[in-house]
C-alpha positions as CSV (number, residue, x, y, z in Angstrom):
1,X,11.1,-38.6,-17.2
2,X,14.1,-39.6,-15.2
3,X,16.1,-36.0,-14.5
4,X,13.8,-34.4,-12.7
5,X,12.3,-31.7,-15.4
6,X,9.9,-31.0,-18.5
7,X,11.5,-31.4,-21.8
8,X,12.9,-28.5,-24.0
9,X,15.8,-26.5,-24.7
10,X,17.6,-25.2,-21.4
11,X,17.7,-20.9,-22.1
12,X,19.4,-18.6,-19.9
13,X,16.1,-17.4,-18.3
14,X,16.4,-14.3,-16.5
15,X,14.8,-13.5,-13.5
16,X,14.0,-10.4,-12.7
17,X,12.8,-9.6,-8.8
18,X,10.9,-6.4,-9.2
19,X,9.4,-4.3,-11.9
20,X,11.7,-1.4,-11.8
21,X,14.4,-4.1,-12.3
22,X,12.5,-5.4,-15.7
23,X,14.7,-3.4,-18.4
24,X,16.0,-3.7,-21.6
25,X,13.4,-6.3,-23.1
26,X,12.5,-6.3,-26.9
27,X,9.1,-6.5,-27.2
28,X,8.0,-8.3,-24.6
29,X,5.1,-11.5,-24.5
30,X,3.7,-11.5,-21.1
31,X,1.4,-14.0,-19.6
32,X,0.6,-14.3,-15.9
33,X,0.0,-16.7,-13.0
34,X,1.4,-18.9,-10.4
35,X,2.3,-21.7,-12.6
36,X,2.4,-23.8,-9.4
37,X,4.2,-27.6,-10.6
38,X,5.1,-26.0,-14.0
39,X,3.0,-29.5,-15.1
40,X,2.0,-30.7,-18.6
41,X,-0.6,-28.3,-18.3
42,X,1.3,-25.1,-18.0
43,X,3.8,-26.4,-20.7
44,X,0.9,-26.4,-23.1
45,X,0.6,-22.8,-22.3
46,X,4.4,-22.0,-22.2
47,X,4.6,-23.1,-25.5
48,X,2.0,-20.8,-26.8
49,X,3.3,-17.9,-25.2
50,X,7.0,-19.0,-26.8
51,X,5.3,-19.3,-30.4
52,X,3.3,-16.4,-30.0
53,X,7.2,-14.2,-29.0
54,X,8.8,-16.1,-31.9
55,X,6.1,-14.8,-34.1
56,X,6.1,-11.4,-33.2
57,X,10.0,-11.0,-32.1
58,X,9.4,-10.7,-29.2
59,X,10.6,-12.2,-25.7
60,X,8.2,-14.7,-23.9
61,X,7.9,-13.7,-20.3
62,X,5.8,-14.9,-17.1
63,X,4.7,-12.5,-14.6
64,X,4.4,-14.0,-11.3
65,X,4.2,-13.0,-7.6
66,X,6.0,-13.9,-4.5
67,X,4.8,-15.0,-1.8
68,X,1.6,-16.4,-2.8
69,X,-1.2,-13.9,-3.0
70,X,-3.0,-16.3,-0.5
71,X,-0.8,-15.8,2.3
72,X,-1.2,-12.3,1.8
73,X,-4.7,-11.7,1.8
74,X,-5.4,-15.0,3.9
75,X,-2.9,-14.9,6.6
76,X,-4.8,-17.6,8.8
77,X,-5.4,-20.2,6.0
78,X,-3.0,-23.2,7.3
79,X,-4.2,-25.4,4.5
80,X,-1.9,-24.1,1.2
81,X,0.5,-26.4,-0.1
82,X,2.3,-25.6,-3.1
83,X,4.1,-28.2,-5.3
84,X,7.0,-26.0,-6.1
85,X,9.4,-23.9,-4.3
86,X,10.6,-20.7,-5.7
87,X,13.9,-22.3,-6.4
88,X,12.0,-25.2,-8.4
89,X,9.7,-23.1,-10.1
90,X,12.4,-21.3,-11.3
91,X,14.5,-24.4,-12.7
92,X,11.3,-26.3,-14.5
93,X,10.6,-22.7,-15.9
94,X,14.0,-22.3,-17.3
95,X,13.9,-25.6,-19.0
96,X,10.7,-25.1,-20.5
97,X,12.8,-22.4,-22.5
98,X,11.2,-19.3,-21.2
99,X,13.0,-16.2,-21.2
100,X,12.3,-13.9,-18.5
101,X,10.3,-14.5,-15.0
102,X,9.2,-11.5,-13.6
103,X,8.7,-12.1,-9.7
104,X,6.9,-8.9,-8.0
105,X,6.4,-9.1,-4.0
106,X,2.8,-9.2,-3.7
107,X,1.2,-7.4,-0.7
108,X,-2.2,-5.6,0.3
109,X,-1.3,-1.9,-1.6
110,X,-0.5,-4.4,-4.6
111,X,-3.9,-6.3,-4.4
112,X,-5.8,-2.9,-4.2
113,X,-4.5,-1.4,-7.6
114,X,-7.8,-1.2,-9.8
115,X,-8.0,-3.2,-13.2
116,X,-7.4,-0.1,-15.3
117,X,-4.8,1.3,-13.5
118,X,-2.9,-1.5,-13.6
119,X,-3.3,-2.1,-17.2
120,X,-2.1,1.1,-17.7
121,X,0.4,2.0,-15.3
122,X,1.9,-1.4,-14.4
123,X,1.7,-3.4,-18.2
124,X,2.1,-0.5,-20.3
125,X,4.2,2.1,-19.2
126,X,6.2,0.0,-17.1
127,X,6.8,-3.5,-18.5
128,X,5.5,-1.8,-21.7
129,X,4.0,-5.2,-22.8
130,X,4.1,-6.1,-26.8
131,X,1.6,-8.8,-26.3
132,X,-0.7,-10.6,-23.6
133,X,-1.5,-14.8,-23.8
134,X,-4.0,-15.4,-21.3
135,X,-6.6,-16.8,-19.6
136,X,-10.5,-16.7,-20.9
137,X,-10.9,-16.5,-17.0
138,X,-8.4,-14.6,-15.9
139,X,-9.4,-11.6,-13.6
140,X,-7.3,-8.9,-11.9
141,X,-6.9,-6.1,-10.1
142,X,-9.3,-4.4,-7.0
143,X,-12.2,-6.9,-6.5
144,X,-10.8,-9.0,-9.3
145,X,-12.5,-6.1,-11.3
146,X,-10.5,-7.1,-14.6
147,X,-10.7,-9.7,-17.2
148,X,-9.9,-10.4,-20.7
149,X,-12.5,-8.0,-21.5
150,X,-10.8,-5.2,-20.6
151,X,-7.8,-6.3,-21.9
152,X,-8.9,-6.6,-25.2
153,X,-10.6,-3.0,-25.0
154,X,-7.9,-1.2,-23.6
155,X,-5.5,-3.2,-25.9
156,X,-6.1,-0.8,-29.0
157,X,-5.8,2.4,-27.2
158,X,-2.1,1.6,-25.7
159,X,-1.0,-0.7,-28.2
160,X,-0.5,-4.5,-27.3
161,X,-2.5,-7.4,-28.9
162,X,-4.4,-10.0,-26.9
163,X,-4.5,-13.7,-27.8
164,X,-6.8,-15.8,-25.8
165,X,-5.8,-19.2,-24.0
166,X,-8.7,-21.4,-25.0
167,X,-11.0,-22.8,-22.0
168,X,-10.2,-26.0,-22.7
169,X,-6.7,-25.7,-22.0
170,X,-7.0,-23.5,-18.7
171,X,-10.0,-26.0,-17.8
172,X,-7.2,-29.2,-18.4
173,X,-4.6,-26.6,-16.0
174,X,-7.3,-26.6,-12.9
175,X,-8.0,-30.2,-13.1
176,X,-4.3,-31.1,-13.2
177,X,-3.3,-28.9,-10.1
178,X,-5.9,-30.9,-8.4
179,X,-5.3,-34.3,-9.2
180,X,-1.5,-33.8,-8.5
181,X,-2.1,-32.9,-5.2
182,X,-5.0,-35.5,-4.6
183,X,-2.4,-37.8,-6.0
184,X,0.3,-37.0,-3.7
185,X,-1.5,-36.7,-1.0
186,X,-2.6,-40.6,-0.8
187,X,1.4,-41.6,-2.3
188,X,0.2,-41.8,-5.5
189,X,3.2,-40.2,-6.8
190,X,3.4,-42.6,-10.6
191,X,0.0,-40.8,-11.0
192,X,1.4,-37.2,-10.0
193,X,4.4,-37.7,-12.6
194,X,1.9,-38.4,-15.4
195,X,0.5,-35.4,-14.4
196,X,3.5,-33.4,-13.7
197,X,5.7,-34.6,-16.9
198,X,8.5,-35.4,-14.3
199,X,9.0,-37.2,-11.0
200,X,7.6,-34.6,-8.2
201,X,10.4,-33.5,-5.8
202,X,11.4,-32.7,-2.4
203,X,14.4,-30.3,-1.6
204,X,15.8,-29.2,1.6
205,X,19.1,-30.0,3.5
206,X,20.9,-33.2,5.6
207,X,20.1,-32.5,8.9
208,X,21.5,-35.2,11.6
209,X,18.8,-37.4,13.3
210,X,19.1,-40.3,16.4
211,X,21.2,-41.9,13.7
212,X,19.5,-45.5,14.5
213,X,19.6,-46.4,10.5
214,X,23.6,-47.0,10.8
215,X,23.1,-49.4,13.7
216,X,21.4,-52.1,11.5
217,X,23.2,-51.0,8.5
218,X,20.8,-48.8,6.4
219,X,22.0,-45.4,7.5
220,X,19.9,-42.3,6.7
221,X,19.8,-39.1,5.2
222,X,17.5,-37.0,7.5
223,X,16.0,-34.2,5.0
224,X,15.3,-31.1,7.2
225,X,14.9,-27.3,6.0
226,X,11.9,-28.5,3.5
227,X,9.9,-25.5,3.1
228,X,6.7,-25.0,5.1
229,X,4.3,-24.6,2.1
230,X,6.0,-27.7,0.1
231,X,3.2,-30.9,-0.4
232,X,4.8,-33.9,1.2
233,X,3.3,-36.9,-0.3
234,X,1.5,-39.3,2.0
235,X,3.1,-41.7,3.9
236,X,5.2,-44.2,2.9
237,X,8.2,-46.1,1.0
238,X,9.5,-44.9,-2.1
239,X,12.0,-45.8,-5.0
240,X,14.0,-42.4,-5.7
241,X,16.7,-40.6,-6.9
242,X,18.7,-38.2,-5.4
243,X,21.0,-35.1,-6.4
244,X,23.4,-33.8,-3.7
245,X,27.2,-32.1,-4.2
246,X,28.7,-35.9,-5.4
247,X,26.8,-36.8,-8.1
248,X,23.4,-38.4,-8.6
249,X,22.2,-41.6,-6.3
250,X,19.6,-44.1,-6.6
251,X,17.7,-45.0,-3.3
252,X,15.1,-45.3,-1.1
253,X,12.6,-43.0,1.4
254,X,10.6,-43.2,4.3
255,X,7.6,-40.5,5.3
256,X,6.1,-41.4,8.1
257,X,6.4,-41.5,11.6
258,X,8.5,-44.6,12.0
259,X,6.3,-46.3,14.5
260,X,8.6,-49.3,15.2
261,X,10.6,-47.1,16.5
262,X,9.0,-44.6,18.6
263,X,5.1,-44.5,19.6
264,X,3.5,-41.2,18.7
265,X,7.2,-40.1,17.0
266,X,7.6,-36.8,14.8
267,X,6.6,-37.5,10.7
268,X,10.0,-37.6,9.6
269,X,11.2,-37.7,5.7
270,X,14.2,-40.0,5.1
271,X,15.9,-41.0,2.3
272,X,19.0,-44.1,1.8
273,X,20.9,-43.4,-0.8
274,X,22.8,-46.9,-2.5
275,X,26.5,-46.8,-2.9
276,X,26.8,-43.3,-0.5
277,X,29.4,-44.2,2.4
278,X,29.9,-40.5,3.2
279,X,29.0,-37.5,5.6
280,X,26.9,-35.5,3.8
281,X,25.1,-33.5,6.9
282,X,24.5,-30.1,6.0
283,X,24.4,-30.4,2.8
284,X,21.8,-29.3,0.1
285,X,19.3,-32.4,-1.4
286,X,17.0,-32.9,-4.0
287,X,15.0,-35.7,-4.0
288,X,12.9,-36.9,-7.0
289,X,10.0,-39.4,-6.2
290,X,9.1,-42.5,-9.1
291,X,7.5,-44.9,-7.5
292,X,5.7,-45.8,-3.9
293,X,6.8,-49.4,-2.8
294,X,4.7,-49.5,-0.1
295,X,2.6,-48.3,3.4
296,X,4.5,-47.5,6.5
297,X,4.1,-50.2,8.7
298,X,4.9,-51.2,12.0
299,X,7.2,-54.5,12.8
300,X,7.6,-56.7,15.6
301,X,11.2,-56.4,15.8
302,X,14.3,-54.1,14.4
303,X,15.8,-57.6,13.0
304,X,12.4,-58.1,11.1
305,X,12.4,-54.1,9.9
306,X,16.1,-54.6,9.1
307,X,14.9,-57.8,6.4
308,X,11.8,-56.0,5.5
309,X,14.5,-52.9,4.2
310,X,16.6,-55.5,2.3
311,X,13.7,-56.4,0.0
312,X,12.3,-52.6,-0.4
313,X,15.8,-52.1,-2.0
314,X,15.3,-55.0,-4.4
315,X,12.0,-53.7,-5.7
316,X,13.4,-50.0,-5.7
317,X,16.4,-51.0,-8.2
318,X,13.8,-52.9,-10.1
319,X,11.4,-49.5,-9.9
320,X,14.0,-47.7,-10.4
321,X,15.4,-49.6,-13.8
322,X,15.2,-46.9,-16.0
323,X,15.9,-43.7,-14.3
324,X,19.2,-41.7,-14.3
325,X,22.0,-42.3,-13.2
């Protein structure tokens, strides 16, 4: 898909940031997870828990946590790398047509709460659930002490129903998560997309660099402020489109380290944007990645860069065909 996100209706989601803040919902559908990508995967299961709230008038809702669970509990573990920001997450969540997203800051007291407990205190007397879709696999509380088991036994004394998310379709979510990443890690990002159900992107803001792009005619949009935990793909040249404050651009990126410019230079993420002649440092940017064009390489001379640049556009329009705008 060219915009950016999943198909479905756009809803006006509402996000709520704690659970005291979670009020005034009729009968609500609750499933729960990180839903890290939002991909094709996750819509399967977004839909169900949508059918399943139509079904029982109710209100489909996704109870999530913030940060991650693993930089909680795993503090030293440099090796996370989520495919989502919070911001994203939230957009691809709103147009898969959900209706709430519950975001509760996980910490260590939170991780310690035993399975019953927080059946009990947590699902039922405060988000005073109608109905849980979940997981065959899904475990919870103190020592991951819960499961579906326990769920379904505890469901009849306090009232909820339980329906099951077959294994098949959780199985398809794990091996998705992993290809996407495997994917993007190598540039493979037509392969991610598949996956994902839309182009993957990259946000963060114009931040000014050495400014060497102008000087042979291909200025630069230096994109700085990416978060920490955000997968950058592997290195490389991409075909892409862009959303910043004046609209929607087609263009071109480089990740890499730009080695005919600098030996041993930072890894850098850059994008060209075709038709921009404006200052747009400082300024917020989405970047949505279709297609890799090619390795980062190393040239003899700027002059021979500069030429090389001219024909990555060609091939990026021609990549680029069908996409918006």
């Amino acid at each position: 898909m060219s915009k950016g996100v999943p198909a479905g209706s756009p809803s006006a989601m509402k996000i709520h940031t704690s659970i005291a803040a979670f009020q005034g919902v009729e009968r609500p559908v609750l499933t729960t997870g990180t839903f890290d990508g939002v991909h094709l995967g996750h819509q399967v299961i977004l839909k169900r828990l949508r059918d399943v709230a139509r079904r029982e008038g109710g209100e489909s809702v996704l109870f999530t946590f913030h940060p991650h669970p693993r930089m909680v509990l795993y503090p030293q573990d440099n090796d996370l790398r989520l495919l989502n920001t919070p911001g994203e997450k939230q957009q691809l969540l709103e147009q898969a047509g959900l209706d709430h997203l519950l975001v509760v800051p996980f910490s260590r007291d939170f991780s310690r709460i035993h399975a019953l407990d927080y059946v009990r205190d947590i699902l039922v007397d405060r988000l005073h659930i109608h109905a849980m879709v979940i997981g065959y696999d899904h475990r919870f509380g103190r020592n991951r002490e819960g499961d579906i088991g326990l769920l379904r036994r505890t469901s009849d004394v306090y009232g909820f129903t339980v329906e099951e998310i077959p294994a098949q379709e959780i199985d398809h979510v794990k091996v998705s998560s992993t290809k996407i990443r495997e994917a993007l890690l190598v540039g493979q990002v037509a392969k991610a997309n598949a996956l994902l159900g839309y182009p993957y992107m990259l946000s963060g803001v114009v931040v000014k660099g050495d400014q060497l792009g102008r000087t042979i005619g291909w200025p630069t949009a230096n994109i700085g402020a990416i978060d920490h935990y955000k997968l950058i793909p592997g290195d490389g040249i991409y075909a892409i489109t862009a959303t910043i404050r004046r609209g929607r651009f087609k263009g071109m990126m480089s990740i890499g380290v730009r080695p005919t410019v600098k030996e041993g230079g930072e890894r850098t993420v850059e994008a060209h944007l075709f038709g921009l002649d404006a200052d747009i440092y400082g300024e917020p940017i989405t970047v949505y990645l279709h297609r890799r064009l090619r390795d980062e390489l190393r040239f003899e001379s700027m002059e021979v860069m500069k030429h090389r640049i001219a024909r990555d556009k060609v091939e990026a329009l021609e990549a680029l065909m069908d996409a918006e705008p």
